[in-house]
BAVEXKOL-107241 format. One line per 10 residues: their letters; for each residue x, y, z of N, C-alpha, C, O. Coordinates in steps of 0.2 Angstrom, whole numbers, padded with zeros to 4 digits, m for minus. Layout:
! BAVEXKOL-107241
a) X Y Z X Y Z X Y Z X Y Z ~ ...
This chain:
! BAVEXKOL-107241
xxxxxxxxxx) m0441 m0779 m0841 m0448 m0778 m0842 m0452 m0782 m0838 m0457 m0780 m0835 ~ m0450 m0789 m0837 m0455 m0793 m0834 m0449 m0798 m0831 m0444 m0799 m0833 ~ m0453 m0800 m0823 m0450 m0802 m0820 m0452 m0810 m0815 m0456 m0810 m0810 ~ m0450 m0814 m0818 m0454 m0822 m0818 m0458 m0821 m0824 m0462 m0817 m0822 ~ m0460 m0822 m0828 m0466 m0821 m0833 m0473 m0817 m0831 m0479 m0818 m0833 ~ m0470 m0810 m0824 m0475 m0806 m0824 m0475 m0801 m0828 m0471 m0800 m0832 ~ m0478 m0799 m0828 m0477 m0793 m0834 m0478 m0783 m0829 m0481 m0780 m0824 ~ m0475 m0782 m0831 m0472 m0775 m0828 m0478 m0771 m0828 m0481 m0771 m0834 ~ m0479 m0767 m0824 m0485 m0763 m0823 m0484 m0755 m0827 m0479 m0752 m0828 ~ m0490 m0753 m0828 m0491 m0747 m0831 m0494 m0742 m0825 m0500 m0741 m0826
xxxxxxxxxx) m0492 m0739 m0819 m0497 m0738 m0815 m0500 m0732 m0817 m0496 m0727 m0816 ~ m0506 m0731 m0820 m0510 m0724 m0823 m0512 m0719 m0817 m0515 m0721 m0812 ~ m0510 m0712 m0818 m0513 m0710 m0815 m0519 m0706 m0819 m0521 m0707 m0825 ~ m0522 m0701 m0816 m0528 m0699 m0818 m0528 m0695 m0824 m0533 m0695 m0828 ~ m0524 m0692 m0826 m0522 m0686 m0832 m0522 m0691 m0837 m0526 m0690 m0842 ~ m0519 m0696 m0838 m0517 m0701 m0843 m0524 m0703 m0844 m0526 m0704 m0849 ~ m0527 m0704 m0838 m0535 m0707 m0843 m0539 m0703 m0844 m0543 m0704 m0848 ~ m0539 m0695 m0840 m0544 m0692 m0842 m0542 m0690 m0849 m0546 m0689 m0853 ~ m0533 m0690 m0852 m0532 m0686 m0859 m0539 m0691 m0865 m0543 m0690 m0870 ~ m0536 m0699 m0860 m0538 m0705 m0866 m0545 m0705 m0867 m0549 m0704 m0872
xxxxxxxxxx) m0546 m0704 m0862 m0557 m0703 m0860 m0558 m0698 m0866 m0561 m0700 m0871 ~ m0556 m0691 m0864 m0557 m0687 m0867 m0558 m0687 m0875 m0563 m0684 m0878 ~ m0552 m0689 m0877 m0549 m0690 m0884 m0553 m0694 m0887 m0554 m0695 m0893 ~ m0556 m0697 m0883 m0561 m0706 m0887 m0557 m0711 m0886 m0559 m0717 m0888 ~ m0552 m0711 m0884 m0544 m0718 m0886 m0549 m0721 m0881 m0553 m0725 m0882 ~ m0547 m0720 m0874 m0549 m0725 m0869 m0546 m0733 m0870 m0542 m0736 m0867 ~ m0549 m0735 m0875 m0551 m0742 m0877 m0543 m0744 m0881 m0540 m0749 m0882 ~ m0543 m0739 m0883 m0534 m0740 m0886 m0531 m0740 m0882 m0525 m0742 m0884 ~ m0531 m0737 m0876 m0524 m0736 m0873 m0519 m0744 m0869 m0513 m0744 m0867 ~ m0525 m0747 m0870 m0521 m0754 m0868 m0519 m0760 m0870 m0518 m0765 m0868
xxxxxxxxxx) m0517 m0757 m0879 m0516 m0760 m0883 m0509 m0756 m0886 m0506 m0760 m0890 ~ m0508 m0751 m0885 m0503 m0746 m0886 m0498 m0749 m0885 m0493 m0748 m0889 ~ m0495 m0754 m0878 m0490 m0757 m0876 m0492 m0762 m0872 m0491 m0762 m0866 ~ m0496 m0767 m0876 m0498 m0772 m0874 m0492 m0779 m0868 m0493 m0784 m0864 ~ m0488 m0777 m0870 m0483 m0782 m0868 m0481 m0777 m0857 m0477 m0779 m0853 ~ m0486 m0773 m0857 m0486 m0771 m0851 m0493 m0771 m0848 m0498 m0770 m0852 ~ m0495 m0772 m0841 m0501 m0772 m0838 m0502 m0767 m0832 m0499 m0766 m0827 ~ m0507 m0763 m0839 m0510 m0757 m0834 m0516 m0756 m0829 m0522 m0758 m0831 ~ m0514 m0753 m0821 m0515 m0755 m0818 m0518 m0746 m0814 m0514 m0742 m0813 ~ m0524 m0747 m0813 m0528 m0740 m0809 m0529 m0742 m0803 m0532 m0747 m0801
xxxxxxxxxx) m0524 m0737 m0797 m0524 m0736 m0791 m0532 m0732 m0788 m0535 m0728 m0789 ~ m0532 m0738 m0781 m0541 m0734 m0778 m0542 m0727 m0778 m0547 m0724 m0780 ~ m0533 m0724 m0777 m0532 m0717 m0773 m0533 m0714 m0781 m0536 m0708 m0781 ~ m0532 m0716 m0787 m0532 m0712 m0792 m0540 m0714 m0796 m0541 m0711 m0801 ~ m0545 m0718 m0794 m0550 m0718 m0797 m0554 m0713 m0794 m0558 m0710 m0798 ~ m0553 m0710 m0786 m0557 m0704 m0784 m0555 m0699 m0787 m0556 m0694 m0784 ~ m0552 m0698 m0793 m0549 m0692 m0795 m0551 m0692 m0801 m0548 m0688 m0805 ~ m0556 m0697 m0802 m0559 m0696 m0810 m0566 m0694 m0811 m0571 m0698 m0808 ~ m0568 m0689 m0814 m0575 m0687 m0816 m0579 m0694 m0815 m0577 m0700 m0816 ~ m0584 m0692 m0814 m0591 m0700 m0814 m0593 m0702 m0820 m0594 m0707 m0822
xxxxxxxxxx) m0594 m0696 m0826 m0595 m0698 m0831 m0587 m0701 m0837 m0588 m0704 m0842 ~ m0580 m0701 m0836 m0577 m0703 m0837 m0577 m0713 m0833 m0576 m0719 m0835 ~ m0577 m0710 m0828 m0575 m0717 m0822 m0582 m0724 m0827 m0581 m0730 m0829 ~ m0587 m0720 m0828 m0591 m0725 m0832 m0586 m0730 m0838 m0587 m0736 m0840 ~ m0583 m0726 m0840 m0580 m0727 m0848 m0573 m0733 m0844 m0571 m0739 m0845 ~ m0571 m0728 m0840 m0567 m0733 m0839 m0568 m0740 m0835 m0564 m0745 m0836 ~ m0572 m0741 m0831 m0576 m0745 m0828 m0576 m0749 m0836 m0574 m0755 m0835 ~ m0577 m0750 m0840 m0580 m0752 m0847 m0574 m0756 m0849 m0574 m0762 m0849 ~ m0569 m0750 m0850 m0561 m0756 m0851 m0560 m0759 m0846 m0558 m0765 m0848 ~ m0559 m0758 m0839 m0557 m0764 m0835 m0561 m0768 m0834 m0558 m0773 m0832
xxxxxxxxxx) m0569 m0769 m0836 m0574 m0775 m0836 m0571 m0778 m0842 m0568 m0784 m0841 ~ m0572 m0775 m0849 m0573 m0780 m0854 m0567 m0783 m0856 m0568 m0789 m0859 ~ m0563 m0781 m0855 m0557 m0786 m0859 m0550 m0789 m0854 m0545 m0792 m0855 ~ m0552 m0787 m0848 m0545 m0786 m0843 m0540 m0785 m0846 m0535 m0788 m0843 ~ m0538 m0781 m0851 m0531 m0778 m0851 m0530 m0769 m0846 m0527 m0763 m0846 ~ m0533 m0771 m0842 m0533 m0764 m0835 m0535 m0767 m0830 m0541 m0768 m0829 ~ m0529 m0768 m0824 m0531 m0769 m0818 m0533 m0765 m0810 m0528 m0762 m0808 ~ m0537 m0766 m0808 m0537 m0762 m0802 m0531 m0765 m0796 m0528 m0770 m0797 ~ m0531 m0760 m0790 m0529 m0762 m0788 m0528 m0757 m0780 m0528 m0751 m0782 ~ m0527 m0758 m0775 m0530 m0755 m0767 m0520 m0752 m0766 m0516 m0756 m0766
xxxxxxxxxx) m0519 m0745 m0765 m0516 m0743 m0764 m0514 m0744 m0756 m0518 m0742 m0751 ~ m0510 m0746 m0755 m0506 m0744 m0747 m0505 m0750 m0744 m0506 m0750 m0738 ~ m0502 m0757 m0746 m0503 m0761 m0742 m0498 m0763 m0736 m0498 m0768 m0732 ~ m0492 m0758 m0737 m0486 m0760 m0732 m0486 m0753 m0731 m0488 m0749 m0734 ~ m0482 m0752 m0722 m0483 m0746 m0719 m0478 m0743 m0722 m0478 m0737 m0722 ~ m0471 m0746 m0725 m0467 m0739 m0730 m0468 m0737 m0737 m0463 m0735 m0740 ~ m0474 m0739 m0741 m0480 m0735 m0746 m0482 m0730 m0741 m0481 m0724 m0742 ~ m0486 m0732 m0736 m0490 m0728 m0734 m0487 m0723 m0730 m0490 m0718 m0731 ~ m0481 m0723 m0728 m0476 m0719 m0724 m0474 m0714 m0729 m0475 m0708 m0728 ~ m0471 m0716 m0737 m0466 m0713 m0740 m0473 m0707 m0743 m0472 m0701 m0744
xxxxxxxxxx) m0480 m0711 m0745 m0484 m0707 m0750 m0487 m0701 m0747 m0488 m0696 m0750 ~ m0487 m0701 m0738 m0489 m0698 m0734 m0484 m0691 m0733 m0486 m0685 m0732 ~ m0476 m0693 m0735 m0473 m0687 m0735 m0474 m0685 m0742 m0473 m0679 m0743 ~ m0474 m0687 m0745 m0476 m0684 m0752 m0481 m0680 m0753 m0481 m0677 m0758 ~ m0487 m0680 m0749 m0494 m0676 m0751 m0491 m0673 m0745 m0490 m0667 m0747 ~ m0490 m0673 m0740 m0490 m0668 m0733 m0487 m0661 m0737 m0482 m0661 m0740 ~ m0492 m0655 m0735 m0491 m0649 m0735 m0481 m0647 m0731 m0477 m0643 m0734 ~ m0479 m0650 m0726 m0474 m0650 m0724 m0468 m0652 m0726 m0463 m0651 m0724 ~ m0470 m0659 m0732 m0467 m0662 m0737 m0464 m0659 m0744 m0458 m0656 m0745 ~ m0468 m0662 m0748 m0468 m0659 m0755 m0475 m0659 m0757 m0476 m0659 m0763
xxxxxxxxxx) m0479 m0659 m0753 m0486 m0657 m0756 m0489 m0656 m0763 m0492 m0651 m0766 ~ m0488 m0664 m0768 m0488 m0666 m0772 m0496 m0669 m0773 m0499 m0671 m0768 ~ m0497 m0670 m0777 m0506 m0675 m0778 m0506 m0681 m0775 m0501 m0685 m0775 ~ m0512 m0683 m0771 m0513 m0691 m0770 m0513 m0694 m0776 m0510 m0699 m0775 ~ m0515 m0693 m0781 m0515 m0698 m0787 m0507 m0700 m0789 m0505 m0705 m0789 ~ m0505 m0694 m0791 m0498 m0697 m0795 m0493 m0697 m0789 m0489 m0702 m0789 ~ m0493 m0694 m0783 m0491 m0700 m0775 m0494 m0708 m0775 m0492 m0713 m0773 ~ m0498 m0706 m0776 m0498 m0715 m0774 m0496 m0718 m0781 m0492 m0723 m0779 ~ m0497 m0718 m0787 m0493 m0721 m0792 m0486 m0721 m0791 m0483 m0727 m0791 ~ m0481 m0716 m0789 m0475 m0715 m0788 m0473 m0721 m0786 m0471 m0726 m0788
xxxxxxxxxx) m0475 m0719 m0778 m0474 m0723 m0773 m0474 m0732 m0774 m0470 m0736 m0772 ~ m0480 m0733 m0778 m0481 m0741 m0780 m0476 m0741 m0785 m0471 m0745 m0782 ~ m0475 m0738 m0789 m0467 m0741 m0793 m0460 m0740 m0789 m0454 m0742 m0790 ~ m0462 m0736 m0785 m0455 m0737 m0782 m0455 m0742 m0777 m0449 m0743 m0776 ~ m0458 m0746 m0774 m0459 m0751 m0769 m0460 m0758 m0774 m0458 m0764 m0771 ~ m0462 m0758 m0780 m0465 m0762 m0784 m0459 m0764 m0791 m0456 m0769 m0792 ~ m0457 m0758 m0794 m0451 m0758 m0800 m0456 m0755 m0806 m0453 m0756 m0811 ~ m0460 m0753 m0806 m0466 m0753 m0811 m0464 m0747 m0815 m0458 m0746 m0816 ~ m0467 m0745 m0818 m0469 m0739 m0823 m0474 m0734 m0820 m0479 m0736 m0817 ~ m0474 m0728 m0821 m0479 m0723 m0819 m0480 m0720 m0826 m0477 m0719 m0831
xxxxxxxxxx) m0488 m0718 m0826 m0490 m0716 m0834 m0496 m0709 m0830 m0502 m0709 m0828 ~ m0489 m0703 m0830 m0493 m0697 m0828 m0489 m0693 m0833 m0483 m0694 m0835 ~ m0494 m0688 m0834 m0492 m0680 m0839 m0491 m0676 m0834 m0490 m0670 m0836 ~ m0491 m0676 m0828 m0491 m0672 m0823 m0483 m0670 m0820 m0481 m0671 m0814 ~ m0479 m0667 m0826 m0472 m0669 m0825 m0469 m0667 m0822 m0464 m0669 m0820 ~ m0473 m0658 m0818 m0472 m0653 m0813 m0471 m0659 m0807 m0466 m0659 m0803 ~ m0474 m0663 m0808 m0475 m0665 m0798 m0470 m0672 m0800 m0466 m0674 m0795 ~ m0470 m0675 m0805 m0467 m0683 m0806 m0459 m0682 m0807 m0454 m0685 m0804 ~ m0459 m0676 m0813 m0451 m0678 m0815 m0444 m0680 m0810 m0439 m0684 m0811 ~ m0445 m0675 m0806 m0439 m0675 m0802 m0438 m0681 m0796 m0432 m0684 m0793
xxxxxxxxxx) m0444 m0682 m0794 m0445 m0689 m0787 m0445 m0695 m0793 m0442 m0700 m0791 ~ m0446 m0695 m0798 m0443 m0703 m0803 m0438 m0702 m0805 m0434 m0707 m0806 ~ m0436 m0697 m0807 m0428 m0695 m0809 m0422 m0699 m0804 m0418 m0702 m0806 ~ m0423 m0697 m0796 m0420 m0697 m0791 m0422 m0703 m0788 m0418 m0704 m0784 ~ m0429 m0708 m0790 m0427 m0712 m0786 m0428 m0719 m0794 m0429 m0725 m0794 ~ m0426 m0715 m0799 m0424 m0721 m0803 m0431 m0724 m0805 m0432 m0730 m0804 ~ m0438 m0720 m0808 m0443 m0722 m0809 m0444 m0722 m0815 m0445 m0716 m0817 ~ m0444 m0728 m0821 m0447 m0723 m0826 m0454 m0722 m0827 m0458 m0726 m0825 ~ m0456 m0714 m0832 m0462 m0713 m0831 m0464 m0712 m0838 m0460 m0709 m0841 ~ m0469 m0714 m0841 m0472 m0711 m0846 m0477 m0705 m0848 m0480 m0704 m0843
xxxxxxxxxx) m0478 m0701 m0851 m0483 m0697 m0853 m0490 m0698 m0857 m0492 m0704 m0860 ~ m0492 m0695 m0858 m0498 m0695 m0863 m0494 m0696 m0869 m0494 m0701 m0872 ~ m0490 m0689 m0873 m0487 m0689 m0878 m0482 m0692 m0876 m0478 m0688 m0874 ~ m0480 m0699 m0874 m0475 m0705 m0875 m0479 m0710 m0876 m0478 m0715 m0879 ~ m0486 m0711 m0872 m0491 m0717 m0877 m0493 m0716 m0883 m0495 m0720 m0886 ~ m0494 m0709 m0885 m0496 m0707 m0893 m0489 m0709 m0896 m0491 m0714 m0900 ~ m0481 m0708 m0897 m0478 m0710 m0899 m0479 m0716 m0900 m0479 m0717 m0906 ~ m0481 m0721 m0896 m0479 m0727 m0897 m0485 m0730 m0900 m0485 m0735 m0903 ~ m0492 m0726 m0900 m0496 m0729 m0904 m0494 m0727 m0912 m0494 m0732 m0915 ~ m0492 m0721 m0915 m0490 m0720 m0919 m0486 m0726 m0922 m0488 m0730 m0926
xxxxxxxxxx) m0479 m0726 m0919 m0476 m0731 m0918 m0477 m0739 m0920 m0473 m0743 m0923 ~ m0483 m0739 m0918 m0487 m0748 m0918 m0493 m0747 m0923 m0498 m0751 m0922 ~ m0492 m0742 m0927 m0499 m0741 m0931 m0505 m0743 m0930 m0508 m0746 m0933 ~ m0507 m0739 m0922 m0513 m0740 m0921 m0515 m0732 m0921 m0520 m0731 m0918 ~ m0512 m0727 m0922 m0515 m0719 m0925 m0510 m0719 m0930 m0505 m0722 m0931 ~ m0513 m0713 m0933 m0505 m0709 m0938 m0504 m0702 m0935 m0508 m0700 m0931 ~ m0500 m0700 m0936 m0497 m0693 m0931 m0504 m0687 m0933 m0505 m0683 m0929 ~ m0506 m0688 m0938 m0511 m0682 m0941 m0516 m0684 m0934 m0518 m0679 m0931 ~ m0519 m0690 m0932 m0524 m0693 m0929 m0522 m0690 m0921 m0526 m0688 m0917 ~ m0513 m0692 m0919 m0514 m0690 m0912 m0513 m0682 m0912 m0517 m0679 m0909
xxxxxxxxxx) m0509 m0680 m0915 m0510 m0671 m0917 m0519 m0670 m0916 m0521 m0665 m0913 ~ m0524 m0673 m0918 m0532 m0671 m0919 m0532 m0674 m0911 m0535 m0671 m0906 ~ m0530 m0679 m0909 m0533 m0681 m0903 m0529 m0671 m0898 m0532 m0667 m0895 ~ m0524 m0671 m0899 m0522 m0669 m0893 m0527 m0662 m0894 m0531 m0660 m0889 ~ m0526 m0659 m0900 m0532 m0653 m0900 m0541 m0654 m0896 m0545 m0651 m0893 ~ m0540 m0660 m0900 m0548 m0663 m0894 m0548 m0663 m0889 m0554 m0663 m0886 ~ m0543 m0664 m0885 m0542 m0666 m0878 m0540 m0659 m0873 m0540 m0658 m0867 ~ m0538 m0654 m0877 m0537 m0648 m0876 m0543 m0644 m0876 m0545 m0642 m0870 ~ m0546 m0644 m0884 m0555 m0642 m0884 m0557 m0644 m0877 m0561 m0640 m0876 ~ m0557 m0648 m0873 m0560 m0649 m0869 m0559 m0647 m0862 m0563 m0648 m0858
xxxxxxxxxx) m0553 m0644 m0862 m0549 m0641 m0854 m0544 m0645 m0852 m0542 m0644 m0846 ~ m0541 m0650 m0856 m0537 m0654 m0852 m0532 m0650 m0856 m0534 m0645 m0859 ~ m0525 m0651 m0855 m0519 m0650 m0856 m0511 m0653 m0857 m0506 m0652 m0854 ~ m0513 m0659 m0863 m0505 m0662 m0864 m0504 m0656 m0866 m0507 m0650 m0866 ~ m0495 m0658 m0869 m0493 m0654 m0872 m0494 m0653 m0878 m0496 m0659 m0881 ~ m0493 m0648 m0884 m0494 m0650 m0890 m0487 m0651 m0892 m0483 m0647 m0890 ~ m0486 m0657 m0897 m0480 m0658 m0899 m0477 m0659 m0906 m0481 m0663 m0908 ~ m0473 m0659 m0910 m0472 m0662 m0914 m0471 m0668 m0916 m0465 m0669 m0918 ~ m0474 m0671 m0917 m0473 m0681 m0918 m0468 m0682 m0924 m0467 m0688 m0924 ~ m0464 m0678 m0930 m0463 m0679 m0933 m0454 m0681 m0932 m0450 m0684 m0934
xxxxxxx) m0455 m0675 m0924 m0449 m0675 m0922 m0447 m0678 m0915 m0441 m0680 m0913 ~ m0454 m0679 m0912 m0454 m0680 m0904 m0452 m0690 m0903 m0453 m0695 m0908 ~ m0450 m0691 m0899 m0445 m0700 m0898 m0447 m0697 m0890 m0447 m0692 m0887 ~ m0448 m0705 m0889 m0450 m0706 m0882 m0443 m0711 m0883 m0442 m0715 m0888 ~ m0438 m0711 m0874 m0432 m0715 m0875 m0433 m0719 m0869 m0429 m0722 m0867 ~ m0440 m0718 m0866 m0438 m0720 m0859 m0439 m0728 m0860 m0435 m0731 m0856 ~ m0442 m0731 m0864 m0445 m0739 m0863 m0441 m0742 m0871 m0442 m0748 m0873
């Protein structure tokens, strides 16, 4: 998990904060797995509503358990991210491309619900990635919700247009971490 006493990054992409935004958690989300530091890419803050970005601007001011951080600084990020959004590629999202890509260059963690576009390029190059419903578990888990509360969160988060999955928490086990 951590390598010199750094601590292993979370790289959020946009779905994961918009679910937290949405839900009200926000402010929890970076205590759910405290022993990791979460980290928002430049390329994924342009992909966040202005009325969310406020909210989140709030958790990376107030407490520093959320770091920013400038996406592309070696030319094979910027090489591999580039075949990944190219139409002639796999014409995947800038957001959860450049998350990818930072943990594959980096060793990190990727925290995207966006499993269409994630699963298979971390599957193959050996990424693990989290979900929305894999941070709910683990708040469950760490008794900072009870399952009745992330069940109420994900209906809220839905009410709203977004789309985790709904799931059974009674039965659902997150194995990646």
């Amino acid at each position: 998990m951590a390598v010199q006493g750094k601590k292993t990054k979370i790289v959020l992409d946009a779905d994961v904060i918009i679910h937290f935004a949405k839900g009200g958690r926000l402010d929890m989300l970076p205590r759910i797995l405290p022993e990791y530091q979460l980290m928002v890419l430049d390329v994924v803050k342009k992909e966040i509503p202005l009325l969310l970005m406020t909210l989140l601007q709030k958790v990376i001011s107030q407490d520093k358990t959320m770091v920013e951080d400038v996406f592309g600084k070696t030319a094979g990020e910027r090489k591999e991210y580039a075949r990944l959004i190219s139409k002639d590629g796999l014409a995947l999202g800038r957001g959860e491309s450049a998350c990818m890509v930072y943990c594959l260059y980096h060793h990190d963690v990727v925290g995207s619900s966006n499993t269409k576009d994630v699963t298979a390029y971390c599957d193959e190059k050996g990424i693990t990635y989290l979900t929305t419903c894999d941070f709910l578990y683990y708040a469950i888990q760490r008794g900072l919700m009870t399952k009745a509360e992330a069940d109420d969160f994900i209906r809220e988060v839905r009410s709203m247009g977004s789309f985790p999955p709904v799931v059974d928490f009674d039965t659902y086990v997150c194995t990646k971490i």
